[in-house]
Backbone bond lengths (Angstrom), bond angles and torsions (degrees), N, CA, C in turn:
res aa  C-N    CA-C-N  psi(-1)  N-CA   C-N-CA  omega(-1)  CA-C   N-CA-C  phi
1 X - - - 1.457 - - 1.509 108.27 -
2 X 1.520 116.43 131.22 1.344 111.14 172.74 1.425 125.98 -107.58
3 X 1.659 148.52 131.66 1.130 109.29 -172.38 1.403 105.17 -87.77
4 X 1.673 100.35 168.22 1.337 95.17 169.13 1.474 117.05 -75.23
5 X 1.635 106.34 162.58 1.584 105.47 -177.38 1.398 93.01 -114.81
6 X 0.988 109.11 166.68 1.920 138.62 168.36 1.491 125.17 -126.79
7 X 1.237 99.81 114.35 2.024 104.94 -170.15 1.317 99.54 -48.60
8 X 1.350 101.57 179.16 1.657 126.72 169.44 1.273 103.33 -59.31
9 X 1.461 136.42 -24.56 1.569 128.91 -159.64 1.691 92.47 -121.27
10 X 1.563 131.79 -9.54 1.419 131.26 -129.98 1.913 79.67 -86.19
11 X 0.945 145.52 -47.37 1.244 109.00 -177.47 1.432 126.57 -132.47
12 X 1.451 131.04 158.53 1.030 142.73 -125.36 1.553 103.70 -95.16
13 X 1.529 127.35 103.13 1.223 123.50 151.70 1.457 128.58 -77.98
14 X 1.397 117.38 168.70 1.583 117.63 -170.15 1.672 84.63 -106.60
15 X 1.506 103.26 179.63 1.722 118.90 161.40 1.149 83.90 -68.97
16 X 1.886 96.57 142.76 1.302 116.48 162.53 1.272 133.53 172.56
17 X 1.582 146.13 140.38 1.078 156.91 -161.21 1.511 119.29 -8.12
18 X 0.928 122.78 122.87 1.767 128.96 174.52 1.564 105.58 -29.78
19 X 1.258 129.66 -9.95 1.380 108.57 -146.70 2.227 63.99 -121.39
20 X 0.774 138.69 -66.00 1.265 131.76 177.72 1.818 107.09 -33.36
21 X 1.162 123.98 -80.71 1.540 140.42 -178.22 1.396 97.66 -34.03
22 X 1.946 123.64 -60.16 1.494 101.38 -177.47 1.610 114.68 -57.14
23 X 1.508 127.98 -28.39 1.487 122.76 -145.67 2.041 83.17 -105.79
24 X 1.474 119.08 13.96 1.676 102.29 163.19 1.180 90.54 -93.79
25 X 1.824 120.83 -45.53 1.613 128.32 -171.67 1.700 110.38 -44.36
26 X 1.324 117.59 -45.68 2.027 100.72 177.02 1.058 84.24 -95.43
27 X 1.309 159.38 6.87 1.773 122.24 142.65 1.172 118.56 -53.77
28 X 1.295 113.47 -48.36 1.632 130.41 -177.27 1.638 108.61 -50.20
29 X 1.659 100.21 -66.16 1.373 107.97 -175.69 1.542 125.90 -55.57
30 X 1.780 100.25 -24.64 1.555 95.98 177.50 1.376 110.45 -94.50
31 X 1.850 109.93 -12.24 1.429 88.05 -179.76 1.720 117.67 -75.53
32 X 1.442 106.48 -10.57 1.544 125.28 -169.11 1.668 86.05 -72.29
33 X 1.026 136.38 -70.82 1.358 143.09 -179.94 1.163 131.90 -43.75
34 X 1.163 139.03 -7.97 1.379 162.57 -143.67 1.328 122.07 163.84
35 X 1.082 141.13 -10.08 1.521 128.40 -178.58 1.247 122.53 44.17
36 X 1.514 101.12 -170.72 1.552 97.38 -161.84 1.753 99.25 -95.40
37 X 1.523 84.06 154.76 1.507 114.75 -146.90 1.630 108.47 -96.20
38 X 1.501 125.34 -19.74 1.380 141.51 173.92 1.646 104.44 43.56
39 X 1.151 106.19 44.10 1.329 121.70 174.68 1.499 123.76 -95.38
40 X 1.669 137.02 110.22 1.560 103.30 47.34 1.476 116.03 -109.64
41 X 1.584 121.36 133.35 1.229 116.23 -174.81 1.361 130.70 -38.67
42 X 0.949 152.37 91.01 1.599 141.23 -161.55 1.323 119.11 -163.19
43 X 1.421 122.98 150.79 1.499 118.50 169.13 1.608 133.96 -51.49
44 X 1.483 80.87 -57.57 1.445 111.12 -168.96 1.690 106.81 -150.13
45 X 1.042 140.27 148.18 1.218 170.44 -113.88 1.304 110.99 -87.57
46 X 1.649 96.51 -56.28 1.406 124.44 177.89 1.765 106.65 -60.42
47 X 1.140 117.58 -32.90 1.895 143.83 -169.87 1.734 72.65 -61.37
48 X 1.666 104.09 -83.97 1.197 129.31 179.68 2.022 109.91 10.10
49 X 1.923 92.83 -77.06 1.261 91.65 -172.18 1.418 118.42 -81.60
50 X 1.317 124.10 -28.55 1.644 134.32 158.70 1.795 92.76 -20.81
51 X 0.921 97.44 -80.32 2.155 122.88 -177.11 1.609 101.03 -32.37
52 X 1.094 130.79 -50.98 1.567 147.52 150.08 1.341 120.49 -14.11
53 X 1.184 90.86 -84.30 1.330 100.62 -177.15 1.951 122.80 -73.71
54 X 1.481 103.28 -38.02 1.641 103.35 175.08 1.579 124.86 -58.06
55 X 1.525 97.03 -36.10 1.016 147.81 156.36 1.935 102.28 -11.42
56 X 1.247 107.38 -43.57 1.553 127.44 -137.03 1.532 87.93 -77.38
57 X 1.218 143.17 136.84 1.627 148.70 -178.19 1.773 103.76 28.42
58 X 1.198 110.13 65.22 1.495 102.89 -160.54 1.750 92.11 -152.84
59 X 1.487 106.45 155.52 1.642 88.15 -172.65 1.720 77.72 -124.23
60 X 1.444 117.05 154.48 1.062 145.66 -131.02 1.608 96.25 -88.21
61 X 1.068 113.22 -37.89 1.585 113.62 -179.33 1.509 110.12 -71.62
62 X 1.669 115.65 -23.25 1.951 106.53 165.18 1.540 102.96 -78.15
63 X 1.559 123.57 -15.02 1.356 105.57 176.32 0.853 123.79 -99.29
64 X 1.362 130.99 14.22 1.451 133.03 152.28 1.600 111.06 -91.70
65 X 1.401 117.35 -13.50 1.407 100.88 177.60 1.510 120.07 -72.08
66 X 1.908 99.09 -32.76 1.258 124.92 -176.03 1.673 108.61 -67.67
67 X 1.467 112.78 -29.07 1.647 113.89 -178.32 1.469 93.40 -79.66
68 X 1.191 120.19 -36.45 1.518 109.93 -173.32 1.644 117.14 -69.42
69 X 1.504 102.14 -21.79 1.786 93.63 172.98 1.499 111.01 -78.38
70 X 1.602 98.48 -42.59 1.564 88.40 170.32 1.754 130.50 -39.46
71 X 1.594 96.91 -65.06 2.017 100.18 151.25 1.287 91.19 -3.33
72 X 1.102 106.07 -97.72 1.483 137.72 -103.70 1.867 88.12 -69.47
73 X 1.729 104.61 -39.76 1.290 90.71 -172.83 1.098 127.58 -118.61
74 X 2.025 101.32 50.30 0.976 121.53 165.72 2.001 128.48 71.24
75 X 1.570 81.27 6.51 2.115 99.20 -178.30 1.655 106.58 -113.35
76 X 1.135 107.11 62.03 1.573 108.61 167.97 1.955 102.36 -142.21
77 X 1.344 99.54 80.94 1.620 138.08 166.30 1.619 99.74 178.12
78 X 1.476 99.92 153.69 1.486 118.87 -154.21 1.610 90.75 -85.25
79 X 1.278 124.11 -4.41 1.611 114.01 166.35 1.192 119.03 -119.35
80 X 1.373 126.91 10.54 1.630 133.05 141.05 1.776 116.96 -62.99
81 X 1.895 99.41 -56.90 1.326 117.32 159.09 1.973 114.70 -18.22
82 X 1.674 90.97 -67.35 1.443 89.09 -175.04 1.463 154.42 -73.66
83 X 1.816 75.67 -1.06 1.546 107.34 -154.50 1.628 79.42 -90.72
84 X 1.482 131.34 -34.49 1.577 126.47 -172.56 1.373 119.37 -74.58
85 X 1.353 119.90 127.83 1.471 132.12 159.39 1.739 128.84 -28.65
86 X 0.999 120.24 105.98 1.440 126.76 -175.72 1.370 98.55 -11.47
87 X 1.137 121.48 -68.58 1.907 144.01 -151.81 1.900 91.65 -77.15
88 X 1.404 106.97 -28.88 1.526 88.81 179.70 1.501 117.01 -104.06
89 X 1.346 108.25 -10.57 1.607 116.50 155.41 1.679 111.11 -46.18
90 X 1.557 103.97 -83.87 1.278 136.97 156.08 1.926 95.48 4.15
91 X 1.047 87.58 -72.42 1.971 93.91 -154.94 1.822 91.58 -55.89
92 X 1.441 96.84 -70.94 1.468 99.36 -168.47 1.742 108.64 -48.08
93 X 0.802 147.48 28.01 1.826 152.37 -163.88 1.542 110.29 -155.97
94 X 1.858 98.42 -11.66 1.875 85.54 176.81 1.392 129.24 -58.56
95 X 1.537 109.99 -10.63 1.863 108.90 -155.96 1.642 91.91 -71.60
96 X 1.516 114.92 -30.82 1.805 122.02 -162.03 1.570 95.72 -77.35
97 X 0.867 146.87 -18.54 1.658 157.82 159.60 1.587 94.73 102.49
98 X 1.444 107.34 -174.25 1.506 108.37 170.12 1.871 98.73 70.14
99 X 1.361 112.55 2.70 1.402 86.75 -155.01 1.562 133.52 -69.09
100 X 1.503 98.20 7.95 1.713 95.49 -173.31 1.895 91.79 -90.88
101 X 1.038 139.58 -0.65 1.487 138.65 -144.46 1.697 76.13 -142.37
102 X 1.231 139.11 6.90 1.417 112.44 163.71 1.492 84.68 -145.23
103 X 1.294 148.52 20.23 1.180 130.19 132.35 1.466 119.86 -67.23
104 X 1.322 104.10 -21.09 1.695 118.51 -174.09 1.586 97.48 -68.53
105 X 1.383 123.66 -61.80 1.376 127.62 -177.56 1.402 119.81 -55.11
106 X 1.366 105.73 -35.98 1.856 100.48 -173.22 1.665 98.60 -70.15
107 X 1.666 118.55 -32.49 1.497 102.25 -178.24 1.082 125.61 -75.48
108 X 1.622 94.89 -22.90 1.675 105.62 170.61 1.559 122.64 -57.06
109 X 1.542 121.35 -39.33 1.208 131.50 -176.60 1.833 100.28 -90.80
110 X 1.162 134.42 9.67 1.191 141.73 -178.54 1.346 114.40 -119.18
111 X 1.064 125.38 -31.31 1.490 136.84 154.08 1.964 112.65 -76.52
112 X 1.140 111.29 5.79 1.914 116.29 -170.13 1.408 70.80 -114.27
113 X 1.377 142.78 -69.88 1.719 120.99 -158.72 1.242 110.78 -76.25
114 X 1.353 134.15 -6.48 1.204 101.24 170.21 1.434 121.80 -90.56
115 X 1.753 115.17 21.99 1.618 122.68 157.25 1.366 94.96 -55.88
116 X 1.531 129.95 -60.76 1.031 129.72 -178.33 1.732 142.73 -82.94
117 X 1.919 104.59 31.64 1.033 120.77 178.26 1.804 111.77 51.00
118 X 1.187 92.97 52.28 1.891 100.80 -169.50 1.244 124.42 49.53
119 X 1.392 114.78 -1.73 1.775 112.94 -161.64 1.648 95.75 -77.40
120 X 1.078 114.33 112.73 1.519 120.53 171.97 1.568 107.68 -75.42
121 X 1.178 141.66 -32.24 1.218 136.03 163.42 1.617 129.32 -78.11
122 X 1.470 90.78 24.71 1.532 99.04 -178.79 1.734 83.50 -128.92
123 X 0.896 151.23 -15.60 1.597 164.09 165.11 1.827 88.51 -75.21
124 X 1.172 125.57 -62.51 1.681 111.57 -142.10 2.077 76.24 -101.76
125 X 0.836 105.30 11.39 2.064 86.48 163.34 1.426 118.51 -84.76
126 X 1.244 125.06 -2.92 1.410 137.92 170.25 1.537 101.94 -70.23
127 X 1.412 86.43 150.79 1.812 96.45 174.46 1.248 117.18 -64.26
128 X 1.329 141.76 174.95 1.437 141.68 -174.77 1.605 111.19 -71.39
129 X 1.208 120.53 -10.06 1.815 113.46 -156.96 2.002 80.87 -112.92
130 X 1.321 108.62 -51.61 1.395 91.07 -174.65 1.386 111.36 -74.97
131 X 1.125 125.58 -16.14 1.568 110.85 -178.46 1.417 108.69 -72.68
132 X 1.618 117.19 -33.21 1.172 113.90 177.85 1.488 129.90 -91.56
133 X 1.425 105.89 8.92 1.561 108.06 152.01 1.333 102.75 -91.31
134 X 1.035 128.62 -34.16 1.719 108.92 -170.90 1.600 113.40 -64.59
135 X 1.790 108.23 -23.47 1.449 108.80 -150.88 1.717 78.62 -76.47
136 X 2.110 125.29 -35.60 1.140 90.64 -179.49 1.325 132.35 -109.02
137 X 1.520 108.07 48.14 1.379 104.14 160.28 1.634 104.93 -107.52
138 X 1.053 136.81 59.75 1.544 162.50 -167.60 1.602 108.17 -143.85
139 X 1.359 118.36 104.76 1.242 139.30 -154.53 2.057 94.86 -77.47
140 X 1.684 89.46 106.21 1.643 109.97 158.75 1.759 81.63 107.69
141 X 1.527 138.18 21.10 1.470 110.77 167.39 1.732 82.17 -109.83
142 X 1.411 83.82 135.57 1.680 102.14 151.30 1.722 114.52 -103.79
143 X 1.592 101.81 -160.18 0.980 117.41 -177.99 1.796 118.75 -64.44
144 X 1.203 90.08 -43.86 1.869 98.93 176.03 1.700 116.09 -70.58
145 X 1.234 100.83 -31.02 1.824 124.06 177.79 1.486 79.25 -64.28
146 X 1.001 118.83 -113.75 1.816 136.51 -163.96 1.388 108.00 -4.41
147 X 1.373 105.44 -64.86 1.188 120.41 -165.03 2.089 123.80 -65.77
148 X 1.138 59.46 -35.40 2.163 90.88 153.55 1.534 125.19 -57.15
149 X 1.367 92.42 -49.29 1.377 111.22 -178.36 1.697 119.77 -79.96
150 X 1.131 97.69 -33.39 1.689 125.83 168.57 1.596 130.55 -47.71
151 X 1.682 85.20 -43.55 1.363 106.75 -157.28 1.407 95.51 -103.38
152 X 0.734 115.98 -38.90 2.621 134.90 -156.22 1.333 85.12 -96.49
153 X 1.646 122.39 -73.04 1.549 117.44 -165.80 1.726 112.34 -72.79
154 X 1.355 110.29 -61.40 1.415 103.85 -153.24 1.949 95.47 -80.42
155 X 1.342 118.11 -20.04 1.473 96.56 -173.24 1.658 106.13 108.12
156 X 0.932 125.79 -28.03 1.407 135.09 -171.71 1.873 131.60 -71.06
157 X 1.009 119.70 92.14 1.313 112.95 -175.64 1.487 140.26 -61.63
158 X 1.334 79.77 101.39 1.967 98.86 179.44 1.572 99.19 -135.90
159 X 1.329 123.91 121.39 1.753 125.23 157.94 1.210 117.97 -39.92
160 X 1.236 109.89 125.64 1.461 111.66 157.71 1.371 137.35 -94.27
161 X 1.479 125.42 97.30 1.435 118.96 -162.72 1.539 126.25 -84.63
162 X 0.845 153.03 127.93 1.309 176.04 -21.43 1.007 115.07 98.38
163 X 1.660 102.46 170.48 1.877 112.48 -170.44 1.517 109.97 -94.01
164 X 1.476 105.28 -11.09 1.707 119.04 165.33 1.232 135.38 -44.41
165 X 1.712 87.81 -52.79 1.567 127.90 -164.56 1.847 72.49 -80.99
166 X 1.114 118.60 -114.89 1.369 135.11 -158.56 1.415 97.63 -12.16
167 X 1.216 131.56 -72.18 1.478 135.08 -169.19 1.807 104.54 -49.69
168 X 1.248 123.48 -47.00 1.578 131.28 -174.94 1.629 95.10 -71.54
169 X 1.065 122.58 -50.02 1.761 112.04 -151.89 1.211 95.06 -78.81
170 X 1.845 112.85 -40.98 1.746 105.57 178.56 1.779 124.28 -68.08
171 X 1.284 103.22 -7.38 1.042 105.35 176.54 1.509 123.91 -60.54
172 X 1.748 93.25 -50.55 1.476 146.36 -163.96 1.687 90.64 -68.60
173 X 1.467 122.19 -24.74 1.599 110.78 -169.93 1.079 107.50 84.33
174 X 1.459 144.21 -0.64 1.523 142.89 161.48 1.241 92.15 -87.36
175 X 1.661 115.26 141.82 1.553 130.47 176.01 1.752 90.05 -179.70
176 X 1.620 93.26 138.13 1.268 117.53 -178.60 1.769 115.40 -72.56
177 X 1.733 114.80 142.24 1.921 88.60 172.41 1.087 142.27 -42.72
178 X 2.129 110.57 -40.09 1.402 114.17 162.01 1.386 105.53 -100.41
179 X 1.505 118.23 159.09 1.366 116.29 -159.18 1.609 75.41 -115.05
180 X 1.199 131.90 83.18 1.365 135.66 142.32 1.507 130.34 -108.55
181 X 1.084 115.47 166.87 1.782 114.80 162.74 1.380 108.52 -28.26
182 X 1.473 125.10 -99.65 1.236 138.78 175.28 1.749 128.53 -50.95
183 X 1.565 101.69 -13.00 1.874 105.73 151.88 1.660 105.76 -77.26
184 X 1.060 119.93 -32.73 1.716 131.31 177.31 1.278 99.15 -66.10
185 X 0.841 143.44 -12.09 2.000 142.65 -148.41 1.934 87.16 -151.67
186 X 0.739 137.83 6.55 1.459 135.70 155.91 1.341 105.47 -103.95
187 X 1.121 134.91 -67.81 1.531 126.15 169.59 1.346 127.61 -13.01
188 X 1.640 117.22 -53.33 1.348 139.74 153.95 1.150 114.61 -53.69
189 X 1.400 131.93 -73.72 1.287 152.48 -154.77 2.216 92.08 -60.47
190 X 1.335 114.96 -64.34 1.135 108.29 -174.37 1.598 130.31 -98.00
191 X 1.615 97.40 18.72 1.484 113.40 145.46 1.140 143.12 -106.63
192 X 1.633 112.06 -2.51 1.464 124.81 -169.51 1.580 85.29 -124.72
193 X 1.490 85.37 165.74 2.050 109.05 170.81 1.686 98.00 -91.77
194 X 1.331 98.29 125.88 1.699 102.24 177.94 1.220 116.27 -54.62
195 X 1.609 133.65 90.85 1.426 133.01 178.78 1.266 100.09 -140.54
196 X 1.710 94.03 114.79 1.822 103.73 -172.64 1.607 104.21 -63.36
197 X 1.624 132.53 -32.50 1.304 122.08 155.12 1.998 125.18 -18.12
198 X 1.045 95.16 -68.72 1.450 123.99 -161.48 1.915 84.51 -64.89
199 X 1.219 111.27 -68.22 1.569 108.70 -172.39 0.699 120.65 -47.22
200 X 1.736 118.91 -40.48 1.665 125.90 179.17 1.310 99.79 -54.41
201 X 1.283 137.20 -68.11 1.405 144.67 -126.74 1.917 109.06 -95.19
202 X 1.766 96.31 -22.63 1.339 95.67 170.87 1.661 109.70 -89.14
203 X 1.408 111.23 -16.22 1.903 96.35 178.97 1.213 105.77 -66.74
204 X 1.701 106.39 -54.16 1.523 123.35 -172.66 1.830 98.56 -41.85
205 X 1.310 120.63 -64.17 1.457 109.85 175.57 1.547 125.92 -31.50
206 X 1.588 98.65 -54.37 1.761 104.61 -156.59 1.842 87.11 -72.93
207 X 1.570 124.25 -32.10 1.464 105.88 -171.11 1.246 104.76 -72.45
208 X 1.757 134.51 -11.69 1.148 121.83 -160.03 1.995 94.42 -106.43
209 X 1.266 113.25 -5.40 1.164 94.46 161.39 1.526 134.67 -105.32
210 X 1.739 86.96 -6.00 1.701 91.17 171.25 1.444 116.01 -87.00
211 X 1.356 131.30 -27.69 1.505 131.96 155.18 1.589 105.02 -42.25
212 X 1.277 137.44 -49.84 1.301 145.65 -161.07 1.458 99.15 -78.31
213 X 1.291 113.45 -97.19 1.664 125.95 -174.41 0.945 125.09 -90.71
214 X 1.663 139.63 -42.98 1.198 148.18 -162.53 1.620 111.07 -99.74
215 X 1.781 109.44 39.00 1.405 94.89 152.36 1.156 144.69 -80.53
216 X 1.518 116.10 -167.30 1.637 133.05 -177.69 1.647 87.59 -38.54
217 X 1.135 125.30 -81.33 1.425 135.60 156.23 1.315 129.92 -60.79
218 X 1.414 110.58 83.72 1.965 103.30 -160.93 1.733 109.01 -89.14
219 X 1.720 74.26 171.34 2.060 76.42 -179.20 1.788 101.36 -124.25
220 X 1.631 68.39 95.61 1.768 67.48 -171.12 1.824 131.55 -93.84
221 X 1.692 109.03 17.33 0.861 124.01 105.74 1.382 154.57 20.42
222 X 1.633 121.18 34.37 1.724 126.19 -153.28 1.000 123.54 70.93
223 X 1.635 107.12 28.59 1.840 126.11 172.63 1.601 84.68 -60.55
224 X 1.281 112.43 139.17 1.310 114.46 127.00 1.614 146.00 -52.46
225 X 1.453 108.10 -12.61 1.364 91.30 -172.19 1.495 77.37 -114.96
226 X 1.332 144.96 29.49 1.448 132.74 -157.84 1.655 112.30 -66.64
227 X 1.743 103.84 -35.98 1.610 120.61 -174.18 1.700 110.79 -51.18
228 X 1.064 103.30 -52.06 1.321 106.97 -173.45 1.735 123.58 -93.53
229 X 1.362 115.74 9.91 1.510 128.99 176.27 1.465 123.54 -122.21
230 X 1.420 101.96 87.52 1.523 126.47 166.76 1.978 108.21 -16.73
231 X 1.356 95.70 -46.70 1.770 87.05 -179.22 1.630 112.80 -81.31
232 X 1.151 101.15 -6.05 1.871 90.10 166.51 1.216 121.34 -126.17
233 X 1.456 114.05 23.12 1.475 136.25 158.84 1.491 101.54 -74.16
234 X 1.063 130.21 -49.82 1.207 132.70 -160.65 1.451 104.48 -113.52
235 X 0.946 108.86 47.53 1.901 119.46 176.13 1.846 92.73 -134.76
């Protein structure tokens, strides 16, 4: 599955508040810097949320090793999933770590669709607020899971916040009044036009520049966003 991307110009803001205009400006700048990102890597949808959840304190190269055993042994649909033994889930999912506590979740979320006879588009035809309470009353999705799933699988525009986002925007001097999940996802939410395009393509950015430059320890150094961030002015 690929998502779609959206240029630097691809969608349409109104006039509007400084705090909107800076957060199109590092869209712009990172999409100039990186391009589009065709993120989230995956076949198919179902890959999609597997990728989600392993995903979870896990760095991305054990979760592709771990999607690749799945491949390999033929359990990537939520009724292959179910048909496998705790202990043989388990093994094939060790590379993503955690794996006995996220073999638990993928069956958990694999045993929730087959209420809905696997049809994932009979799951993502719900509006955005109920799909995403149901996704978290599904044992091991949180807020970043759901919202993942929301945005990558069903198409639907809601931000997904991360330790990327938080670490880049606070850097940046943008920070929400409450510093929560969903004060982090209001910032976005009531400065941008809801277009799951645009959301996709700006997380995919901010994760692809905080893996790159803007780590725990950044190299700030031919950052792109360096001009406008007080903490790597003074680095």
């Amino acid at each position: 599955m690929k998502a779609r991307s959206v240029g630097a110009k691809g969608a349409q803001v109104p006039e509007s508040p400084p705090t909107a205009a800076r957060l199109r400006s590092i869209f712009e700048t990172l999409y100039r810097a990186y391009g589009p990102q065709h993120w989230w890597p995956a076949s198919d949808t179902f890959e999609m949320m597997v990728g989600a959840i392993l995903t979870q304190s896990a760095a991305w190269g054990n979760v592709e090793r771990a999607i690749a055993n799945l491949k390999a042994a033929g359990a990537l649909s939520p009724a292959s999933l179910r048909a496998l033994s705790q202990e043989e889930l388990a093994r094939l999912v060790r590379p993503s770590g955690y794996f006995n506590a996220k073999a638990r979740k993928l069956r958990a979320l694999a045993e929730h669709l087959a209420r809905y006879d696997d049809d994932l588009g009979r799951l993502f035809a719900q509006d955005l607020d109920s799909l995403r309470w149901e996704l978290l009353g599904i044992h091991g999705i949180g807020e970043e899971t759901a919202d993942s799933i929301i945005l990558y699988g069903a198409g639907k525009p809601v931000f997904v916040i991360d330790a990327y986002t938080r670490r880049i925007l606070g850097r940046l001097g943008l920070r929400p009044a409450v510093d929560s999940y969903r004060g982090w996802q209001r910032l976005f939410g009531d400065n941008l036009p809801p277009d799951a395009a645009l959301f996709n393509e700006y997380h995919a950015l901010l994760v692809e520049h905080g893996k790159r430059t803007c780590r725990q320890e950044p190299r700030c150094e031919g950052c792109a966003l360096r001009q406008g961030c007080d903490f790597g002015r003074k680095r």
